[in-house]
C-alpha positions as CSV (number, residue, x, y, z in Angstrom):
1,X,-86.5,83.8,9.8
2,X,-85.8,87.3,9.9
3,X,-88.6,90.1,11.0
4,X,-89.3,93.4,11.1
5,X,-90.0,95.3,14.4
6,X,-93.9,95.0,15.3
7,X,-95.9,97.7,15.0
8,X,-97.6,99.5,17.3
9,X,-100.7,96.9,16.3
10,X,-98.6,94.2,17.9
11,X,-97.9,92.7,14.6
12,X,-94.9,91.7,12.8
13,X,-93.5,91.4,9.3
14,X,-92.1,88.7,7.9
15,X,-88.8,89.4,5.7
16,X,-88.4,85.8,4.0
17,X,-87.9,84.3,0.6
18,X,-90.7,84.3,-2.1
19,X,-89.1,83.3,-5.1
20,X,-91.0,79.6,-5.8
21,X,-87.9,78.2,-7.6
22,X,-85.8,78.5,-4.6
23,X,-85.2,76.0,-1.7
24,X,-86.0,78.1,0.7
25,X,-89.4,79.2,-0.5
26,X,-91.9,80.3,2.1
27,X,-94.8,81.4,0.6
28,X,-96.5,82.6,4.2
29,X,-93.8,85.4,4.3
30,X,-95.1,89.0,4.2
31,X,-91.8,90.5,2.1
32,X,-89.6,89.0,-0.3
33,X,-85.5,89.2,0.2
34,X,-83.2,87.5,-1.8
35,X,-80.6,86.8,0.4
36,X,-83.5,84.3,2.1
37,X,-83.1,82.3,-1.2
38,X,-81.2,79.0,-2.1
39,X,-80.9,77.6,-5.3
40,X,-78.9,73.9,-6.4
41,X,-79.7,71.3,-8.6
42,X,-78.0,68.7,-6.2
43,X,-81.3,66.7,-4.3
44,X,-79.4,65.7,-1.7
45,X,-78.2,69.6,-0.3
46,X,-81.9,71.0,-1.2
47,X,-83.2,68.9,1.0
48,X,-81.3,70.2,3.5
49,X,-81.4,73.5,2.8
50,X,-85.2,73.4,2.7
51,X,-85.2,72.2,6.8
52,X,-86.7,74.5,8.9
53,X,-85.5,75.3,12.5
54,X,-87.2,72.4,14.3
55,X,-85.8,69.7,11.8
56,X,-82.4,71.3,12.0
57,X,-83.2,70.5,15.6
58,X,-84.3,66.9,15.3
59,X,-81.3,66.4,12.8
60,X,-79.4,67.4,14.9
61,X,-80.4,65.1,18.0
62,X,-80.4,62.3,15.9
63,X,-77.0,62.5,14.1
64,X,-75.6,62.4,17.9
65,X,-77.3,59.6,18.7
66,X,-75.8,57.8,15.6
67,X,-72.3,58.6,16.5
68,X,-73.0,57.4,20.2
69,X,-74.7,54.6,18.9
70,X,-71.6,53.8,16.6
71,X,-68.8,55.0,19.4
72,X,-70.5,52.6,21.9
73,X,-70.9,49.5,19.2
74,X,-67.0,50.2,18.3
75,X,-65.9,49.5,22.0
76,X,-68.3,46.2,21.9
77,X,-66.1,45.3,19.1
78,X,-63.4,46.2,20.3
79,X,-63.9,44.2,23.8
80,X,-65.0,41.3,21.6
81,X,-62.1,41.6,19.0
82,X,-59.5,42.5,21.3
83,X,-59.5,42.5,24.6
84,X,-61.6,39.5,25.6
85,X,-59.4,36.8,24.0
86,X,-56.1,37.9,26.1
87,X,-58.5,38.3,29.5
88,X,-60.5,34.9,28.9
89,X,-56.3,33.4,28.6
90,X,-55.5,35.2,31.5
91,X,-58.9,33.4,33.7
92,X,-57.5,29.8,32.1
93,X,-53.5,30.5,33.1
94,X,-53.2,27.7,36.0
95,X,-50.9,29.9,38.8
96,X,-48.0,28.0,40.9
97,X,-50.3,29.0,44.1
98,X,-54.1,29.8,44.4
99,X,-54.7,32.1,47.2
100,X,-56.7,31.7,49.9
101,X,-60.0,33.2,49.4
102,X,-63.2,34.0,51.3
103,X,-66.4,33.8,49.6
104,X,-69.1,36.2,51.0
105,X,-73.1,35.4,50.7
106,X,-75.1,38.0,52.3
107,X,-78.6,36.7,52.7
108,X,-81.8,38.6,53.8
109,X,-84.5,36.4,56.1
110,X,-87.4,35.9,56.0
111,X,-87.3,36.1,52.2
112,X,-84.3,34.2,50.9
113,X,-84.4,31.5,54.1
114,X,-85.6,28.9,51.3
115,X,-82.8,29.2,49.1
116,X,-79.9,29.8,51.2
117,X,-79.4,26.3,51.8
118,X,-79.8,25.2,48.2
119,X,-77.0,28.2,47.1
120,X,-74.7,26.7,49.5
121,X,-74.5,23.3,48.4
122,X,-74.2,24.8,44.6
123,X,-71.2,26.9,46.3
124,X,-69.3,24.3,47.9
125,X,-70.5,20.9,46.0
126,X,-69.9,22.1,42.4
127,X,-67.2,24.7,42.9
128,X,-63.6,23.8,41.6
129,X,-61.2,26.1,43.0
130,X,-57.9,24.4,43.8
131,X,-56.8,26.6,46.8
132,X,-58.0,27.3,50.3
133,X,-61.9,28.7,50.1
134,X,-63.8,29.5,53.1
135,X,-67.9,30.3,52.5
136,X,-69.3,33.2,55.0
137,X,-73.2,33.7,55.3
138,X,-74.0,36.7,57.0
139,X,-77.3,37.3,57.0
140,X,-80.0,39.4,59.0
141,X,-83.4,39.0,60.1
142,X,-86.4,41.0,62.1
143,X,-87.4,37.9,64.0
144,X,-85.9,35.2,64.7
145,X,-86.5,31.2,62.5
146,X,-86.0,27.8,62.4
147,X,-83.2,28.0,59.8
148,X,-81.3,29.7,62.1
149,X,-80.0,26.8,64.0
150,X,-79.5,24.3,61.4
151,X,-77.3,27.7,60.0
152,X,-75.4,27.7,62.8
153,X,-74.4,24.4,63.3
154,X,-72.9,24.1,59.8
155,X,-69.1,24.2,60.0
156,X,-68.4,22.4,56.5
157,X,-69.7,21.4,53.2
158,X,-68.3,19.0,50.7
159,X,-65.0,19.5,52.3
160,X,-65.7,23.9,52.6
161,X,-64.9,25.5,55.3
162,X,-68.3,26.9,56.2
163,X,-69.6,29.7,58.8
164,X,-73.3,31.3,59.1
165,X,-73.5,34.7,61.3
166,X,-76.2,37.2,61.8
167,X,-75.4,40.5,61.5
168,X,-77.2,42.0,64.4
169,X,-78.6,45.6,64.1
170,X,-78.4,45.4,60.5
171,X,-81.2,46.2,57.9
172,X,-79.8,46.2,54.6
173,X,-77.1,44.0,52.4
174,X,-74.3,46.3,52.8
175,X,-74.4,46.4,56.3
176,X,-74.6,42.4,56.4
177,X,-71.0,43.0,54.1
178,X,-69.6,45.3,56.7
179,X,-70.0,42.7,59.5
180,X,-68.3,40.0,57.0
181,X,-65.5,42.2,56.5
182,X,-64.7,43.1,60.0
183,X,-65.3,39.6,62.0
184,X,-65.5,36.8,59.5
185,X,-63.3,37.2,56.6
186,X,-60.0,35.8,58.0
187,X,-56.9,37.1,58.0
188,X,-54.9,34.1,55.8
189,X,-57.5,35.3,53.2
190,X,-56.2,37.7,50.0
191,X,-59.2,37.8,47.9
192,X,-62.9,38.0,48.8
193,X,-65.3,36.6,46.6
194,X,-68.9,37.5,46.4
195,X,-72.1,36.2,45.4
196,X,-75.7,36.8,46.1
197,X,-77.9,34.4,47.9
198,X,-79.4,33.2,45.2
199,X,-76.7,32.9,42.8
200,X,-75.4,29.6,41.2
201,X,-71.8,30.0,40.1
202,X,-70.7,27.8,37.3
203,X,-67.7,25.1,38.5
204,X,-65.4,27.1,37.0
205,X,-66.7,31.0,37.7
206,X,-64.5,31.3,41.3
207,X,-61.4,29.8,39.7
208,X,-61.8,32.4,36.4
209,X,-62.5,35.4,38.7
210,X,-59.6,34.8,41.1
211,X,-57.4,33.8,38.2
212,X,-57.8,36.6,36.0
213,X,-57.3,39.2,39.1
214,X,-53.9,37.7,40.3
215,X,-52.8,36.9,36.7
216,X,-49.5,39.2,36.4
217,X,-50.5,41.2,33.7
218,X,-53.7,42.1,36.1
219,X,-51.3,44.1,39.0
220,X,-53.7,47.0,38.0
221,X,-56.9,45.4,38.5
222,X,-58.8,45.4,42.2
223,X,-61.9,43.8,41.0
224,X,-63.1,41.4,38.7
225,X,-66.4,41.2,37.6
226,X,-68.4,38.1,35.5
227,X,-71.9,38.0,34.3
228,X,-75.2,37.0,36.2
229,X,-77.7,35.5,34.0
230,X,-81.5,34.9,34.5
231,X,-82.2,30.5,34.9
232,X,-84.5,30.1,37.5
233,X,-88.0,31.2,39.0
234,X,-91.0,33.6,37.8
235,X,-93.2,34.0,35.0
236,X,-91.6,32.3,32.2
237,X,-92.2,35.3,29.2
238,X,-90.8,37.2,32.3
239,X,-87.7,35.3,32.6
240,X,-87.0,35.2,28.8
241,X,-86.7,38.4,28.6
242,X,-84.8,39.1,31.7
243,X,-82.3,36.8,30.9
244,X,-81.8,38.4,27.2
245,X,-81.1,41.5,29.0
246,X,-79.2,40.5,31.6
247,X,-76.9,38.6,28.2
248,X,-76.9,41.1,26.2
249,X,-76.0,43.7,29.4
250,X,-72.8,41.4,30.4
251,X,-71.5,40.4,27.3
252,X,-71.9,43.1,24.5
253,X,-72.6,46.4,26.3
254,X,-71.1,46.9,29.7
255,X,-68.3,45.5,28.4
256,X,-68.1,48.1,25.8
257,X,-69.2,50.9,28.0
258,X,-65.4,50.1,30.0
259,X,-63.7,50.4,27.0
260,X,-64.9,54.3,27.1
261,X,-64.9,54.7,30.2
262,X,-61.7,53.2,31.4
263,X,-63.1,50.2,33.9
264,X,-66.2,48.2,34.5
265,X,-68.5,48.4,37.4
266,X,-69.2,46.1,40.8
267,X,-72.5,44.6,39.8
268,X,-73.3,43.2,43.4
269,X,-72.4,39.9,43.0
270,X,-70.4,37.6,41.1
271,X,-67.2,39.6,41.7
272,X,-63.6,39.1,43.2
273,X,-61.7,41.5,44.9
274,X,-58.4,42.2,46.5
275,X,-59.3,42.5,50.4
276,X,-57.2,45.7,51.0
277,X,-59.0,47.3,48.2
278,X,-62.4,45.9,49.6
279,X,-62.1,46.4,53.3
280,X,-60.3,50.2,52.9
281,X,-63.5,51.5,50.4
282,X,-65.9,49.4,52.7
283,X,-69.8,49.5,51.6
284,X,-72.5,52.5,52.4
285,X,-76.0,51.4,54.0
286,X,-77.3,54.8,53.1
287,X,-77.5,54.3,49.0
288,X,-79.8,52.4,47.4
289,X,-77.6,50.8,45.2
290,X,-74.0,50.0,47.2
291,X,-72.1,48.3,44.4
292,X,-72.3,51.2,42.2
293,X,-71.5,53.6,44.8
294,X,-69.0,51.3,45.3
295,X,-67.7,51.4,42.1
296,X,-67.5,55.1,41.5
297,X,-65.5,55.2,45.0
298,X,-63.2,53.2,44.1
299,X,-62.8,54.6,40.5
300,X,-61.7,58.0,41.9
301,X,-59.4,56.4,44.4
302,X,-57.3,54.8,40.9
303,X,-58.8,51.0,41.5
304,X,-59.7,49.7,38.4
305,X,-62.4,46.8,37.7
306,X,-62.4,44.4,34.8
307,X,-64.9,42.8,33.1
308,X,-65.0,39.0,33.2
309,X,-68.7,38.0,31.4
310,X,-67.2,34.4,30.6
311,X,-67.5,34.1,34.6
312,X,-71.3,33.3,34.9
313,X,-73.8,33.1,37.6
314,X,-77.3,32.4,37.5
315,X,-79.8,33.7,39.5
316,X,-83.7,33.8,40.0
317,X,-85.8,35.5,38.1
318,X,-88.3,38.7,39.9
319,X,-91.4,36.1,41.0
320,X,-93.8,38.6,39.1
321,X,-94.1,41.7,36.8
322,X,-94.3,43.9,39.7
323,X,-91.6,42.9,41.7
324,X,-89.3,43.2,38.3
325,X,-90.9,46.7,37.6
326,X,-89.7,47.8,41.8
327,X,-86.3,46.2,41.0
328,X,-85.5,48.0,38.3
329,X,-86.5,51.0,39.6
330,X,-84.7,50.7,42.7
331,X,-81.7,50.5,40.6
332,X,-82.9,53.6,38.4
333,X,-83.1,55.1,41.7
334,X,-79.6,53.9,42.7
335,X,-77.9,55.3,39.8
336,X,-79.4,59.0,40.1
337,X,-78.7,59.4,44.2
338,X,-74.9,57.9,43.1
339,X,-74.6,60.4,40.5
340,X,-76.0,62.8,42.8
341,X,-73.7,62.5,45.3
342,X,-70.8,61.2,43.9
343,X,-70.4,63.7,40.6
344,X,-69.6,66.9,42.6
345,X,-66.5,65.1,44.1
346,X,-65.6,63.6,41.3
347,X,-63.5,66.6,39.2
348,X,-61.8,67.3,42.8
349,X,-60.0,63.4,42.9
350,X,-56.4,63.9,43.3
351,X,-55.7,60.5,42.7
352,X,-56.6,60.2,38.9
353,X,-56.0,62.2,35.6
354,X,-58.2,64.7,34.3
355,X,-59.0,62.5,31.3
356,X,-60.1,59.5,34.0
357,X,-61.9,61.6,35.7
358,X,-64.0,62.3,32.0
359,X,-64.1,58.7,31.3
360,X,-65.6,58.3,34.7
361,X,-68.0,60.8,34.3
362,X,-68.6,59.0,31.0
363,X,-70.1,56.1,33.3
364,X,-72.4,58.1,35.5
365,X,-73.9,59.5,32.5
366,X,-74.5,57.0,29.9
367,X,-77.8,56.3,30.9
368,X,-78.9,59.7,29.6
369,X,-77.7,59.3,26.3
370,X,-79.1,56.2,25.8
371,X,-82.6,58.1,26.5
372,X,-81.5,60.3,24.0
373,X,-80.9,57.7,21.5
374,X,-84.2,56.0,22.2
375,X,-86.2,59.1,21.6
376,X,-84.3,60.3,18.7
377,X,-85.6,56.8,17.3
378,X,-89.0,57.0,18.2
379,X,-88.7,61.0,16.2
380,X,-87.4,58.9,13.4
C-alpha cells in the first residue's frame, strides 16, 4: 500500500482505503483515498481483488506449478498416446541381420561378488537375442578373492561368449567402463549393451533395446534406454515403494520429461548404444553420477537417446533404509555437480540449436520445479 514519507518520529502514514463497502477495505490504514477502493458484485473477482501482497505471491507460485504440472502430464500423454505405440513396433520389427553386440557388466568386489555369478547365468541362460552377443565383466577390487579365479576361467555360458577382467587401478564404475571400452569390447561388435551387476533383463529386453536403435526410422538415435524396476532384496515396505517409484519414474514421467526436453537420459544401465557414440564421449570417474554426465555430453554433441520403458530390468532393492537414503542422495548429489559443470557450457554448443539447447537446459532443471510444485502444494 501506498505511504507517506515518515516523520521525523520515524513513523509513517498509511494512505489506504477506508470505505467498508469496498473490496479493498483496510481498516488499519491511517488516511482514506479512494483510488485504494474496489467495488463489484461479481464473488469470484472480489476475492481477488481483496488479496494482499503475500497471496498475490502464493497465487502466483501456485498457478505455475499448475501449468508445469499440466505441461509435464500432457507429454506423459503424449508419450503414452503417441509415441510409444510406433517405438514399442519399432523394438518387435524382426531385422534381416542382428548385429553383433557386446554386453558390458561392471561389477564392484567385495560387495557384488555374491551376485555376479547369479546375473550372469540370467544374462546368458534366459537372454534371446538372435545375433552374435559377447558378455564382458570388468570388475575391480582392493584385495584380491576366491571368485576371482572361478571368474577367470569362464570362457562361455549357455552357448555366450563370456570374458571376466579386472580393471586394475580402478576405483569407481566408470573407470571399470573405460577399461571395457578400450580392451574388451571387440572390434566385430556395433552396439554395446549395458547392465548393472545386479540387473536381471527380461528374455526379450536386449533384443527390444538393440531393435529399436537399428530400426530405420531410429538413424537419429545413439542410445536406447528401458526401465529398471525394483524385484529383489531389502525390507519389503522398502521395496514396495521403491519399485512404485522406480514404475512410475520409467513409464509415465521420464518419458514425458523427453517429450519437453527433446531426448531421454542414460540411466546407468539397461541401455544400448552405438559404439562410436559410446567409445568417442567415453565415461568421467570424477562425477558422482557418470550416466547423467553422460547424458548431458552427449546431448550437446546432437546424440539423441530414446526411451524404451517396455525394455525391463530388475534389480535389488537398497538392503536397508539407510543405504536407500545414501543412494538417493548420491544421485541428488550427481545431478547438482552435473548441472554445475555442465550448464555453463551448454549455451556455447555449436553442434545444436538454440531451442535444443533450452530443451536441454529443460532437463538439468526439472528437478527444481518439481520442488516448487511440491511446496506450492504443501501452501495449498
Amino acid at each position: 500500500r501506498p505511504s507517506h514519507a515518515p516523520t521525523s518520529d520515524g513513523t509513517a502514514i498509511s494512505v489506504v482505503c477506508l470505505d467498508p463497502t469496498s473490496n479493498t477495505y483496510s481498516p488499519d490504514g491511517d488516511l482514506h483515498q479512494a483510488s485504494q477502493c474496489l467495488y463489484t458484485s461479481n464473488d469470484f473477482i472480489a476475492a481477488f481483488e481483496s488479496m494482499s501482497s503475500s497471496e498475490w505471491a502464493l497465487f502466483l507460485l501456485q498457478l505455475f506449478s499448475a501449468c508445469w504440472f499440466t505441461v509435464i502430464l500432457a507429454g506423459a500423454f503424449s508419450f503414452i498416446i503417441c509415441v510409444a505405440r510406433t517405438r514399442h513396433q519399432r523394438g518387435r520389427a524382426q531385422p534381416e541381420h542382428w548385429p553383433h553386440i557386446a554386453v558390458l557388466i561392471p561389477c564392484y568386489m567385495p560387495n557384488e561378488q555374491r551376485i555376479i555369478l547369479e546375473t550372469l547365468a540370467k544374462v546368458c541362460g534366459t537372454t534371446e537375442y538372435a545375433g552374435t552377443m559377447d558378455v564382458k565383466v570388468v570388475y575391480n577390487t582392493p584385495t584380491p578373492l576366491d571368485i576371482e579365479e572361478r571368474l577367470n576361467e569362464l570362457t562361455s555360458l549357455h552357448g555366450r561368449s563370456v570374458r571376466c577382467a579386472c580393471a586394475a587401478d580402478s576405483t569407481s564404475k566408470a573407470q571399470n567402463l573405460m577399461y571395457a571400452l578400450a580392451h574388451m569390447v571387440p572390434k566385430e561388435a556395433e552396439i554395446i549393451v549395458i547392465f548393472d551387476a545386479d540387473h536381471h533383463p527380461r528374455a526379450d529386453t536386449v533384443a527390444t533395446l538393440v531393435g529399436t536403435l537399428i530400426h530405420p526410422d531410429s538413424s537419429e538415435l545413439s542410445a536406447t534406454q528401458g526401465s529398471v524396476l525394483i524385484e529383489r532384496g531389502g525390507p519389503w515396505p522398502l521395496r514396495r515403494i521403491a519399485d512404485g517409484m522406480e514404475w512410475s519414474q520409467w513409464y509415465f514421467w521420464a518419458p514425458g520429461f523427453s517429450v519437453l526436453a527433446g531426448s531421454a537420459y542414460f540411466g546407468g544401465g539397461n541401455a544400448a548404444w552405438r559404439k562410436e557414440a559410446l567409445t568417442s564421449l567415453g565415461f568421467d570417474h570424477t562425477m558422482l553420477t557418470e550416466d547423467i554426465d553422460l547424458t548431458i555430453r552427449a546431448l550437446l554433441r546432437g546424440h539423441t537417446i530414446d526411451f524404451v520403458p517396455w525394455a525391463q530390468v530388475g534389480e535389488m532393492c537398497p538392503a536397508n533404509y539407510r543405504g536407500f537414503y545414501k543412494q538417493r542422495l548420491r544421485w541428488a548429489m550427481g545431478w547438482e555437480q552435473v548441472t554445475y559443470r555442465r550448464f555453463g557450457t551448454l549455451f556455447n554448443s555449436t553442434a545444436i540449436t538454440e531451442w535444443r539447447k533450452w530443451r536441454t537446459a529443460l532437463l538439468l532443471t526439472l528437478r527444481y520445479w518439481s520442488i516448487i510444485i511440491a511446496l506450492c502444494v504443501l501452501g495449498w
